[in-house]
ROMI-816485 format. One record per residue (C-alpha): residue number from 1; x, y, z. Coordinates in pm, 1 decimal, decimal comma. Layout:
BEGIN
nr:X:Y:Z
NUM:X:Y:Z
...
END
This chain:
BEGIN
nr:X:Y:Z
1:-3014,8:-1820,3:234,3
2:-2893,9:-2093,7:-36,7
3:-2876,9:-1844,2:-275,9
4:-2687,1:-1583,8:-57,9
5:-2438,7:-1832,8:46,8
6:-2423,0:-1887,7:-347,3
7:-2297,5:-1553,0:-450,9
8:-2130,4:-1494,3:-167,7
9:-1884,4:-1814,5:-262,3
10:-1897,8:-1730,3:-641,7
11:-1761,1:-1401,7:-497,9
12:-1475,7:-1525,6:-344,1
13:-1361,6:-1776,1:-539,1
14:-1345,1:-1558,5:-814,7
15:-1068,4:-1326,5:-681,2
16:-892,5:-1546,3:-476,2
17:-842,3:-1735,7:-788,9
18:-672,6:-1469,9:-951,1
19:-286,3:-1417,3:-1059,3
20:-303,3:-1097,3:-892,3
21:-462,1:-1196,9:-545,8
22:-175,1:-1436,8:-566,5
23:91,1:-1206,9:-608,3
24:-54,3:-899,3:-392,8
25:-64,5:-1146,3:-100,4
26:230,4:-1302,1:-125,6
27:461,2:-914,5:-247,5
28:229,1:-701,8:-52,4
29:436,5:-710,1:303,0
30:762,7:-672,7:100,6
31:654,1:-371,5:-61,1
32:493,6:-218,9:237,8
33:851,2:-258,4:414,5
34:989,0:-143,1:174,8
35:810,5:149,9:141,4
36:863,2:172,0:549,2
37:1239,6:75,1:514,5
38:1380,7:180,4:189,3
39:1379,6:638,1:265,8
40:1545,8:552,9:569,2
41:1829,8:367,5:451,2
42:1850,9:624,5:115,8
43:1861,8:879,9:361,6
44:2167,0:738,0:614,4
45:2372,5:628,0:346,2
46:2309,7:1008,5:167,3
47:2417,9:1164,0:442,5
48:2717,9:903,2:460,7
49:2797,1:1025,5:108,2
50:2749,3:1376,3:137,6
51:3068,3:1593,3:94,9
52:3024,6:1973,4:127,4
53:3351,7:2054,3:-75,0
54:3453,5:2368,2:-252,8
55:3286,1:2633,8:-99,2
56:3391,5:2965,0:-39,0
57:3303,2:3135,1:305,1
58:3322,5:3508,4:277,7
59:3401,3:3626,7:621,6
60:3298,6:3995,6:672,7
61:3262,7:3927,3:1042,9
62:3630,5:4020,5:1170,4
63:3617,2:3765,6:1434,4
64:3749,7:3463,6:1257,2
65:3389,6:3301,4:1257,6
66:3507,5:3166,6:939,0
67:3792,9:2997,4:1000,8
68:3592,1:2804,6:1292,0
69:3319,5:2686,9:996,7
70:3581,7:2591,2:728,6
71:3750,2:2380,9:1041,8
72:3473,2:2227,4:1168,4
73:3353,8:2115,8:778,5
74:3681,3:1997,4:676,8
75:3838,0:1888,3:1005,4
76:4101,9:2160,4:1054,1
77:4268,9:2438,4:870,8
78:4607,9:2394,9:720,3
79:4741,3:2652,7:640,5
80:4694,3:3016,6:420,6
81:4575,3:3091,4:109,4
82:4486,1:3376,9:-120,5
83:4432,7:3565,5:227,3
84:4274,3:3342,0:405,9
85:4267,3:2982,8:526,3
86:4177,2:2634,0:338,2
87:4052,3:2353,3:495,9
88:4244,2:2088,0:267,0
89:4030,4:1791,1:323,5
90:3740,4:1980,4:135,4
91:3880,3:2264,5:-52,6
92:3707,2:2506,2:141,8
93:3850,7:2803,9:91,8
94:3802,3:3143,0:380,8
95:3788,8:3512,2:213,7
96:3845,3:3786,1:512,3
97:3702,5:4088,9:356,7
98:3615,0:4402,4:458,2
99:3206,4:4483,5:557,6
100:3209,0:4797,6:235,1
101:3360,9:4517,4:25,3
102:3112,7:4224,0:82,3
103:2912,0:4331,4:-227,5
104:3236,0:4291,2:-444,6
105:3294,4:3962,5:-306,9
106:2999,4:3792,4:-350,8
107:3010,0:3926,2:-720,3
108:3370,7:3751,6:-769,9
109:3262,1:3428,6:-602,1
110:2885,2:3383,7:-821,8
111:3124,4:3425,5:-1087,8
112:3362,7:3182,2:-977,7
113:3031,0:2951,0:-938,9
114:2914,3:2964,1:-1274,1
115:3272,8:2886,4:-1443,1
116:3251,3:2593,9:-1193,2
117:3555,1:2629,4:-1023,9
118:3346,5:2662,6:-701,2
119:3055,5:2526,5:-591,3
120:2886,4:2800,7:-383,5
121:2990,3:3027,5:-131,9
122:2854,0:3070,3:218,2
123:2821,2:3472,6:333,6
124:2880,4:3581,5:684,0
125:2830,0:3975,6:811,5
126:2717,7:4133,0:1123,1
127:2390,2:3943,9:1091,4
128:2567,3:3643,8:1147,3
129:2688,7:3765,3:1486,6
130:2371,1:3938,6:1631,0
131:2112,0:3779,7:1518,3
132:2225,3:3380,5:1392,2
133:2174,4:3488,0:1050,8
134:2385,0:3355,3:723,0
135:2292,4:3334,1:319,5
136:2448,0:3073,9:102,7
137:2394,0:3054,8:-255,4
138:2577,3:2798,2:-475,8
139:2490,6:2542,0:-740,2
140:2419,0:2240,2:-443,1
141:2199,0:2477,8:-282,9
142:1865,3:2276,7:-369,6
143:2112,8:1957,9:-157,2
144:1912,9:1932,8:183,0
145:2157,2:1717,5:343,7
146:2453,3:1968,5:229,6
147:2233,3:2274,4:373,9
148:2220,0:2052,9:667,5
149:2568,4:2030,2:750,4
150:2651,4:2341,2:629,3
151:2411,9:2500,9:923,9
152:2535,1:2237,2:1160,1
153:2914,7:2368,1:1127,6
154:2784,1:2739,0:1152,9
155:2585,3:2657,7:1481,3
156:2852,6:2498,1:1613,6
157:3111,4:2754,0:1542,8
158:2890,5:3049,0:1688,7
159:2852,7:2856,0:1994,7
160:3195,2:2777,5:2050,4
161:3268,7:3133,2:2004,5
162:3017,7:3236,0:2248,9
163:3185,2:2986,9:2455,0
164:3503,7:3107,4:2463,5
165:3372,0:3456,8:2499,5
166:3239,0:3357,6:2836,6
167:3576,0:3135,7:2929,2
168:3425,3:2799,8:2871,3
169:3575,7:2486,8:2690,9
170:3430,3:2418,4:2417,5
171:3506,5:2051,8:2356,3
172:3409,5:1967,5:2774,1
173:3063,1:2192,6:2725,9
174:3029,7:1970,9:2472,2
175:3113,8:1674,3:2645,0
176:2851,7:1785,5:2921,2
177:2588,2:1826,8:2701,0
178:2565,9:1564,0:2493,9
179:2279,0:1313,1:2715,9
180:2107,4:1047,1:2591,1
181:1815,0:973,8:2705,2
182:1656,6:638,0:2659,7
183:1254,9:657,9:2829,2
184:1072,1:400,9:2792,9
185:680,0:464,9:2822,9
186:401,5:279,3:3021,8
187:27,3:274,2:2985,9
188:-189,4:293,0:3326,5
189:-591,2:190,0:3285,1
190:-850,1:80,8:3472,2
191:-699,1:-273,7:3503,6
192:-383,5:-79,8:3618,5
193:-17,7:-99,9:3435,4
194:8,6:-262,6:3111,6
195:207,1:-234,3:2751,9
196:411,5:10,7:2619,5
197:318,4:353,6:2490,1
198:458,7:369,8:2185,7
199:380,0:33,4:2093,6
200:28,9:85,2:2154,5
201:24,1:409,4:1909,5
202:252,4:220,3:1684,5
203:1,7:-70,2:1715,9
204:-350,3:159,4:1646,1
205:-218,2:324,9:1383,4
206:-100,7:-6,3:1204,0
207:-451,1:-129,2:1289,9
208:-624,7:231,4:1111,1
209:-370,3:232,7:802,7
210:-499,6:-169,2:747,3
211:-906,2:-51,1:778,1
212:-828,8:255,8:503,7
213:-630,1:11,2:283,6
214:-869,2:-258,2:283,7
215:-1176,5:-45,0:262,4
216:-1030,0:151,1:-35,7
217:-894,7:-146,5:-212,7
218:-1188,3:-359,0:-155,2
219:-1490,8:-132,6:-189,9
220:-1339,1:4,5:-489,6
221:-1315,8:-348,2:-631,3
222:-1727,6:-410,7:-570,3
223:-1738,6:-65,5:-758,1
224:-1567,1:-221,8:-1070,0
225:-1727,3:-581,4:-1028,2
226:-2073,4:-449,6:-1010,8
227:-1948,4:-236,4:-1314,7
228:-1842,2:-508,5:-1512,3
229:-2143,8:-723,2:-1468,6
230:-2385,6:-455,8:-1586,3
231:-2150,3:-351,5:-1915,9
232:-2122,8:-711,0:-2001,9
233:-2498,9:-781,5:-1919,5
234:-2414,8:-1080,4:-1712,6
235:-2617,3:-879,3:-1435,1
236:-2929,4:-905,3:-1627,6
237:-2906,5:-1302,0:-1635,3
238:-2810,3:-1282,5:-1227,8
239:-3100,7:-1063,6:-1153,4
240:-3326,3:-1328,9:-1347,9
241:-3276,3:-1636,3:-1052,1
242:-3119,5:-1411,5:-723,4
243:-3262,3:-1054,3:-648,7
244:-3088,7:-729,3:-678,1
245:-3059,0:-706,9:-234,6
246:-2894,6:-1088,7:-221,4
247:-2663,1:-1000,0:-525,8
248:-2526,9:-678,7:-307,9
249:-2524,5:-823,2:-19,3
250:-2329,8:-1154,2:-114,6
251:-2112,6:-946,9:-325,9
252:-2071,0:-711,1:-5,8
253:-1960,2:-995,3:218,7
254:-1774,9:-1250,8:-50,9
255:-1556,7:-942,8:-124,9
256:-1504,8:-870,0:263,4
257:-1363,6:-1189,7:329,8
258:-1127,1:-1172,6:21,4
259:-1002,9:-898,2:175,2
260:-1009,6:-1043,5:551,4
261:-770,8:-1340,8:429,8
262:-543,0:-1121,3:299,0
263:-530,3:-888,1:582,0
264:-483,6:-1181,4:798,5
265:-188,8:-1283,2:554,3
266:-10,9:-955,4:566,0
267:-9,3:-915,7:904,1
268:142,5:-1290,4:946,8
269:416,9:-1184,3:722,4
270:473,9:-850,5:914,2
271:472,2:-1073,3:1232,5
272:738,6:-1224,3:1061,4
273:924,1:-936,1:946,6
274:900,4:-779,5:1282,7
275:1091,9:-1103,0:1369,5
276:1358,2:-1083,8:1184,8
277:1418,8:-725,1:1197,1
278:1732,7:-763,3:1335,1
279:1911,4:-958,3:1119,6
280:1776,5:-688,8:828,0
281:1876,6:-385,5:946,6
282:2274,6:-497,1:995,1
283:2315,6:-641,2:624,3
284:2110,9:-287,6:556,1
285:2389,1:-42,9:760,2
286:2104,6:63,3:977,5
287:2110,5:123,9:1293,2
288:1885,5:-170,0:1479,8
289:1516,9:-133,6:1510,2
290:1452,1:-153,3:1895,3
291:1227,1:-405,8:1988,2
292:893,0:-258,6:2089,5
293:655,5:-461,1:2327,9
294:332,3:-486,0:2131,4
295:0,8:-375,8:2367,4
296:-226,1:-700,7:2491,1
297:-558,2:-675,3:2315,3
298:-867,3:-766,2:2577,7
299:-1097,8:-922,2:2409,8
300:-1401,6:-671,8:2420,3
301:-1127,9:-442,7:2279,1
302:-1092,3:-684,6:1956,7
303:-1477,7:-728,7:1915,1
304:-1525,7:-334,7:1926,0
305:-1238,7:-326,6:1633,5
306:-1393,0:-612,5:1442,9
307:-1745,2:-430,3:1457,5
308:-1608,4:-104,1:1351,5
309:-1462,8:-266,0:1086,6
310:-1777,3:-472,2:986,8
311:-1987,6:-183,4:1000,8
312:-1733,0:92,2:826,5
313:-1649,6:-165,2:564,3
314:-2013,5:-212,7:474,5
315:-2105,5:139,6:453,7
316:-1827,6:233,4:255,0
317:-1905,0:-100,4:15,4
318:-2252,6:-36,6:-40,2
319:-2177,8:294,9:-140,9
320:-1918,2:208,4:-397,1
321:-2183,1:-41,8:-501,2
322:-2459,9:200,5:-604,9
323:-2160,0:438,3:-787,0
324:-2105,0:122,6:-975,6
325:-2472,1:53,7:-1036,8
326:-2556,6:415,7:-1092,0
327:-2307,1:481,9:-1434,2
328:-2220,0:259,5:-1757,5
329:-1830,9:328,5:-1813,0
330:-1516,8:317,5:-1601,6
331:-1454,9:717,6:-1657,5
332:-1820,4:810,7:-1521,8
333:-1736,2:571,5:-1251,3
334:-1363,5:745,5:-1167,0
335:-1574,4:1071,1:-1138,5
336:-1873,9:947,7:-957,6
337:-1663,1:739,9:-683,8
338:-1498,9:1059,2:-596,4
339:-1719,2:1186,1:-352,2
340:-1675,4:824,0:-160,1
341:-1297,7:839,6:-192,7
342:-1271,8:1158,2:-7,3
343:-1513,2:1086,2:276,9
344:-1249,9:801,4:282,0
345:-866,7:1016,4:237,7
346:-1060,4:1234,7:510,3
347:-1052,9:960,4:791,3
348:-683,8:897,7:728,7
349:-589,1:1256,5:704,3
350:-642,0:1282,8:1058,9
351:-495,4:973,2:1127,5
352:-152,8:1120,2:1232,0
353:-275,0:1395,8:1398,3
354:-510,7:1161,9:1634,2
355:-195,8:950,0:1703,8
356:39,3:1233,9:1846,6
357:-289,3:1335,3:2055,5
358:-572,5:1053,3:2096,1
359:-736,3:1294,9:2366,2
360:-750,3:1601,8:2198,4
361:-1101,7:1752,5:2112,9
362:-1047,6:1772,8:1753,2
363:-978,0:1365,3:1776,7
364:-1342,8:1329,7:1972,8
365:-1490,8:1523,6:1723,2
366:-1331,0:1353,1:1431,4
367:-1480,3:1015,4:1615,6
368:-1820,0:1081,4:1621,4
369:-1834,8:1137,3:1201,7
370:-1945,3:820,0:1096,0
371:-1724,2:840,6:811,8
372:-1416,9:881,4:996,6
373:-1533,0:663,9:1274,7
374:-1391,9:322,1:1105,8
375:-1040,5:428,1:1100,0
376:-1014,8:742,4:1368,0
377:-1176,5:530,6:1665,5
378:-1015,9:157,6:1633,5
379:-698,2:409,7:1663,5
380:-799,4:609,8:2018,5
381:-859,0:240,0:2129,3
382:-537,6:132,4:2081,8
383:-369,7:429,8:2240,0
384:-626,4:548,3:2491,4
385:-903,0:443,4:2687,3
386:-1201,9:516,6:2568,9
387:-1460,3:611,9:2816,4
388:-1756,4:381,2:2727,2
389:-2052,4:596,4:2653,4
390:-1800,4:751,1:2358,2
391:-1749,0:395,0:2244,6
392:-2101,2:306,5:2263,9
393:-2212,4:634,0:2096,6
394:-1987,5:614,4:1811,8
395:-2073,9:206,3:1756,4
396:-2436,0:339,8:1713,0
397:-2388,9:649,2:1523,2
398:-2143,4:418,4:1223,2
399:-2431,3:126,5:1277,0
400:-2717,0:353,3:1213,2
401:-2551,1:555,9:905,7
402:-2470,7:212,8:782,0
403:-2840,8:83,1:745,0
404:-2949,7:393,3:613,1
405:-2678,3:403,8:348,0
406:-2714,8:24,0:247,7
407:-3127,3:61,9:222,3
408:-3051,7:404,0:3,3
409:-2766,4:195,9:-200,1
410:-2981,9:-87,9:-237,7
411:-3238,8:74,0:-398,8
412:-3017,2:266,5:-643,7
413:-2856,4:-91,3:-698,0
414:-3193,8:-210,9:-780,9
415:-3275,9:6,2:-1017,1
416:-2916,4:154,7:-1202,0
417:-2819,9:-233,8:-1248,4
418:-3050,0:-247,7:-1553,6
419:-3027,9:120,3:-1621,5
420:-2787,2:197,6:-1936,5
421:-2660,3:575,6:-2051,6
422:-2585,2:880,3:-1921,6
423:-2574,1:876,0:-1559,7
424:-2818,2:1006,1:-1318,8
425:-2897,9:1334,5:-1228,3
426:-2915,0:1393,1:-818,0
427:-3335,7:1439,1:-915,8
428:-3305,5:1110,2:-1129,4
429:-3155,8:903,0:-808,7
430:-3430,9:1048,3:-578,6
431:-3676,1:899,7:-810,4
432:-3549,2:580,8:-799,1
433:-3486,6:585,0:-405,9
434:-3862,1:659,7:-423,8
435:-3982,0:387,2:-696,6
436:-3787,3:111,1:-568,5
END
């Protein structure tokens, strides 16, 4: 036990000593809300500077379906020009043409395009009219947020036509139709009513992104320890005073809490984040961040998620170990881990999915896969209630996968630590599962 608790220490003092440790800890919230923060305010403040300007709409319709687009992009028509109608505030100009002289038109207008005196030109025929249909080519055509409120201004001038058509308003439609909803979302269980919906999917899913990060990060980072040790051949003086099993297994658990603390850390900061989110989000421009009632975690709910995460963390470890025992250079060890890596990107893959629908069949399926299990179930937990036979099942399933993979990766651990060369054929590691 002495000489467990001994490499299990040497383990973690070694990273948590590090410059990087350090600086992941302390930068890793930032840049996750960043990541989280930063598309959302590129995309308001893009569509705050998006200007659809100097377009030409070619109106073959005869029903003046033009003239309502070019208004409702530039804010009103002005006045006529070259025999039809510019909106002045955007240059959009209207060409009323005939339907045998659409051809010629768009001809004139790619042409005007490519000596850059317009920037596209927006088409509208009988298609338009019957069946909602329009086709706009021009050099900002690969803009998204242009396209955007391009179509917006064509739906909204087809339905204003159909409006008036039928003798409505327009504007008081409008007026009638725009509702805002704001529903709010309760969970019911067996203990009756209790936290909010969305805060308990917002919650789980938080909960599986941090399992699949930490797993990844730290079971690849056994994979290159274990890798270092046995190209530098400070493995071979280890092995002489501690066996191969205590080496993996205080290397398995020193690691593990490395990457507990930091967990732990992260989701302080975010605590803290989620604090000040207010504040934030005005100096952003952004609209404010609601606040979201976070779900109350029972506490058999928090020692199922810290046993899934015990259990799916060691399987996943003790397999990276063995990939690191089993080759002799960081390229065979890229190509061997990837096996691992996608049992892994195949749990969080369905992550999203499971989320929108925690009681689907595909998300009980995806739950009983012991490889899945770590991240897929602590997320149905946090959004559903998870009858307990499925919990229990599950628990048992990841448990018993996870002794049979650590004995298998222990004995490939014992023997590839002190193995050197090529790496092992899939007969070569059944030998040494056997001689071990």
């Amino acid at each position: 036990m002495a000489k467990l608790w001994t490499v299990i220490k040497r383990e973690f003092l070694e990273r948590v000593r590090t410059k990087w440790f350090i600086i992941t800890t302390i930068f890793g919230p930032v840049f996750f809300g960043v990541i989280m923060v930063l598309p959302a305010y590129l995309s308001v403040r893009g569509m705050k500077d998006v200007r659809v300007a100097d377009i030409r709409i070619i109106d073959a319709t005869g029903t003046g379906l033009g003239d309502r687009v070019a208004a409702r992009l530039g804010g009103g028509v002005t006045g006529q020009s070259g025999g039809g109608v510019t909106a002045e505030a955007t240059g959009t100009q209207v060409l009323l043409v005939e339907p045998a002289k659409l051809a010629e038109a768009e001809s004139l207008a790619t042409r005007d395009v490519m000596a850059k005196t317009r920037r596209g030109y927006l088409v509208l025929d009988s298609l338009t009219i019957s069946a909602q249909q329009a086709h706009y080519a021009g050099r900002n055509a690969s803009s998204l947020n242009e396209l955007q409120i391009i179509e917006n201004a064509l739906r909204s001038a087809i339905l204003g036509q159909r409006l008036e058509r039928e003798g409505l308003d327009p504007k008081r439609v409008e007026a009638l139709t725009r509702v805002k909803v704001d529903m709010a979302s309760e969970r019911i269980t067996d203990k009756g009513r209790g936290g909010s919906g969305i805060g308990s999917a917002i919650f789980g899913f938080v909960i599986a992104f941090l399992l699949y990060m930490m797993i990844a990060l730290y079971g690849q980072a056994i994979l290159r320890g274990v890798l270092e040790e046995k190209t530098a051949r400070v493995a071979e003086v280890i092995v002489s005073s501690v066996s191969p099993d205590i080496l993996l297994a205080g290397k398995v658990i020193g690691v593990g809490s490395v990457g507990l603390v930091q967990q732990l850390a992260w989701l302080g900061s975010a605590a803290g984040l989620y604090h000040f989110r207010a504040q934030l989000f005005v100096k952003l421009g952004m609209p404010a961040m609601p606040a979201i009632p976070l779900p109350e975690v029972p506490p058999a709910l928090m020692v199922a998620l810290v046993l899934f995460f015990i259990f799916g963390y060691a399987l996943y470890a003790s397999l990276f170990a063995a990939v690191g025992a089993m080759v002799s250079s960081q390229e065979d060890a890229n190509q061997a881990a990837q096996p691992v890596m996608m049992l892994l990107i195949f749990s969080i893959i369905f992550a999203q999915p499971v989320m929108l629908n925690p009681t689907s069949r595909m998300a009980e399926i995806v739950s009983w896969i012991p490889f899945s299990a770590p991240v897929i179930m602590p997320l149905r937990m946090s959004t559903i209630q998870v009858p307990w036979y499925e919990l229990a099942g599950t628990l048992a399933g990841l448990a018993l996968t996870c002794a049979v993979c650590i004995w298998l990766s222990a004995r490939v651990y014992r023997v590839g630590l002190l193995m050197y060369g090529k790496r092992p054929s899939m007969r070569e590691l059944a030998r040494w599962i056997r001689q071990s």
